[in-house]
N, C-alpha and C positions, 0 to 999 in steps of 0.2 A: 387558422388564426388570421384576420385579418390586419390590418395595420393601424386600422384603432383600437384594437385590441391589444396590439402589440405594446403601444405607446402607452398602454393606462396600466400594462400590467410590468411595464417599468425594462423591458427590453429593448425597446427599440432606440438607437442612437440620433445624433442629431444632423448628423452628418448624414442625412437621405443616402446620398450620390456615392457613396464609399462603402453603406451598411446597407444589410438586408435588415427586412423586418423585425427580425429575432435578434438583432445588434451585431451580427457577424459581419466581416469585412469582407468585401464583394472581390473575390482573388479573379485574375483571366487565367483564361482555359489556357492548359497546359501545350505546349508540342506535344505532336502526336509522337515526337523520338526524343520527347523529356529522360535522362538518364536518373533515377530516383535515388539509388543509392551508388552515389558517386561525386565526388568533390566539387566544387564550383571555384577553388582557389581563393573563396572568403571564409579567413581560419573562423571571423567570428561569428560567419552562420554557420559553421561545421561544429560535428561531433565527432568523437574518436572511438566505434564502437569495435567489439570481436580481438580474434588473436589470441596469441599463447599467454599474454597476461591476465585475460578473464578469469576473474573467481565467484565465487560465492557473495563474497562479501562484497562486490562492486554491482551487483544485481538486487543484493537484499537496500546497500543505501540507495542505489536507484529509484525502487517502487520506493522506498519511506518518503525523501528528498523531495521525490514529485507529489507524494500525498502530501505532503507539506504546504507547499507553494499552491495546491489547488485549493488547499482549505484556508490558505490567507488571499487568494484572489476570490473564493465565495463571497467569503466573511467581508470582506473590505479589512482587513486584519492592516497591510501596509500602509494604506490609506481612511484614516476613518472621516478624512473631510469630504470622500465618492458618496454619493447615495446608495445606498444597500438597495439592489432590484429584491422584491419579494415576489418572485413569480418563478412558475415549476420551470418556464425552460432555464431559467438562471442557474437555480437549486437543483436542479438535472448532474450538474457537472460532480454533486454528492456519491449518486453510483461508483460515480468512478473513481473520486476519492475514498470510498469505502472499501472497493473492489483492492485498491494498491496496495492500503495499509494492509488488509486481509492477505496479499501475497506476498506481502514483504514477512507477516507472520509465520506463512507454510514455509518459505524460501530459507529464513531465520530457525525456523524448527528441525530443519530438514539436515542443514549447515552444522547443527549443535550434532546432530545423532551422526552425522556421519567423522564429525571430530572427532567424536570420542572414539571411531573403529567399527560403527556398524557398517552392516551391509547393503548396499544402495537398492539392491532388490528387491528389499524388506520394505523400502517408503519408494520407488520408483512410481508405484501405482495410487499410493496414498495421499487423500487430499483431508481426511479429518483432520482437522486441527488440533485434537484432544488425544488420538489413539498416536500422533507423531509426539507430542510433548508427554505421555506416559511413557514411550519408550527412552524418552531423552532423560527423565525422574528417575527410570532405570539404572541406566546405565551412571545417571552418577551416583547413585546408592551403591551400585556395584563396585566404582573407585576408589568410593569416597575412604579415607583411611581414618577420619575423626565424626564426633557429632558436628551438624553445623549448629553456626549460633541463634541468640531469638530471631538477632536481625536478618541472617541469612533466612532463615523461615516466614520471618513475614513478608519479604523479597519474592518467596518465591510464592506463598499465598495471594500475594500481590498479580504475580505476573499470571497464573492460574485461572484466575477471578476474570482478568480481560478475556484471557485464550477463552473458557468455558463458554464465555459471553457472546464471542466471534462466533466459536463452534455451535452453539444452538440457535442463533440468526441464520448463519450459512455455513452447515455441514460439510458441502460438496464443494464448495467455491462456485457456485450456478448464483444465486439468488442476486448480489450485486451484477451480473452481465447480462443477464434476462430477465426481459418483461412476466415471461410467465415458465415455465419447464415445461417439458416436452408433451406431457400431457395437456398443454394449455391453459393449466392449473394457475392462479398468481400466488406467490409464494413467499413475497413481503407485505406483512401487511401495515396500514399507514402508519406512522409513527412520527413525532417529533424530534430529532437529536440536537443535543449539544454540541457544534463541529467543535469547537476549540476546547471543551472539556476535553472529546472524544481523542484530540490533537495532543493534546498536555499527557494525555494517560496512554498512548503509546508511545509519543517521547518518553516517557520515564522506561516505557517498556523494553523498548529499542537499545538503549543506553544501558538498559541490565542484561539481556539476550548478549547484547555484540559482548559486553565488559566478561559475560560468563565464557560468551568463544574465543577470546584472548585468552582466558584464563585453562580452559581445555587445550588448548595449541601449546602454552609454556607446560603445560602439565605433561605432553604429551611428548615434545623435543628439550624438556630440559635436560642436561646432563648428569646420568646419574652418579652419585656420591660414591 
């Protein structure tokens, strides 16, 4: 792509001398003895990753949080007085917002089955998103001690309807990370999305997943009578 190209397909910044062609900020080369993962004593470009507090659930808000924040930086969502770039390498940063939500889903599924007491060996290999959420259906039929209500049914019809939706886009978790599978094959084909439909209907999803793995953990350490 050259840099008129650049400029008309709404990527390029204006600041030449600071951006590259594609609007990226032109960083300098690193020390060759840069220490990467290690403090610089600025808490507020530091992160606090790893350690005995790591859980499940500081991993699952991770990917959602960031899929978040990339689909209001596509969108111009924060700012609607930016101009919206309409051009692929802008819309590019969508894989990756696709890719997060979709592992925040397995990571979220994954979290649910093993609250309840399964066995991690059982999903350690598993990436379908549909064969982990039938085991999780399971296992709470097998707890469950009453019928649930309409509303708990259309909740979970609800939440079912996205997974199935994820699951026959991208089975294996490959499709949002590569261009094509190992055969060479491509394996998305084009399509238009709604980001912030797509945004709105995994937040609601998110917020039912986590609210159901609270409600497995009390169910599971409550005290019994």
């Amino acid at each position: 792509m050259t840099e008129k190209q650049a400029q008309s397909s709404g990527e390029s910044s204006n600041n030449s001398e600071a951006m590259d062609i594609f609007g990226f900020p032109q960083y300098p080369r690193p020390d060759s003895t840069v220490k990467l993962f290690a403090s610089s004593g600025i808490r507020q470009d530091e992160v606090i990753v790893g350690g005995n507090d790591n859980d499940w659930d500081l991993y699952c808000m991770g990917y959602w949080r960031a899929a978040d924040a990339l689909v209001d930086h596509l969108t111009q969502t924060r700012d609607p007085s930016a101009r919206r770039p309409y051009a692929a390498y802008w819309e590019s940063q969508a894989y990756a917002a696709l890719f997060l939500y979709r592992h925040y889903l397995e990571l979220r599924l994954k979290e649910l089955f093993l609250a309840y007491g399964g066995e991690p060996a059982k999903i350690n290999n598993e990436h379908v998103l549909l064969n982990i959420w039938r085991e999780v259906r399971k296992q709470d039929d097998d707890t469950r001690s009453e019928e649930p209500s309409p509303d708990s049914l259309k909740d979970v019809d609800a939440a079912e309807n996205v997974i199935v939706q994820f699951d026959d886009i991208d089975r294996k978790s490959e499709v949002f990370r590569y261009p094509k599978d190992k055969k060479g094959k491509v394996t998305l084909p084009l399509m238009q999305i709604d980001m912030i439909r797509l945004k709105e209907a995994l937040g609601w999803l998110s917020q039912f997943l986590d609210g159901w793995s609270v409600g497995v953990y009390e169910y599971k350490h409550a005290p019994r009578e």
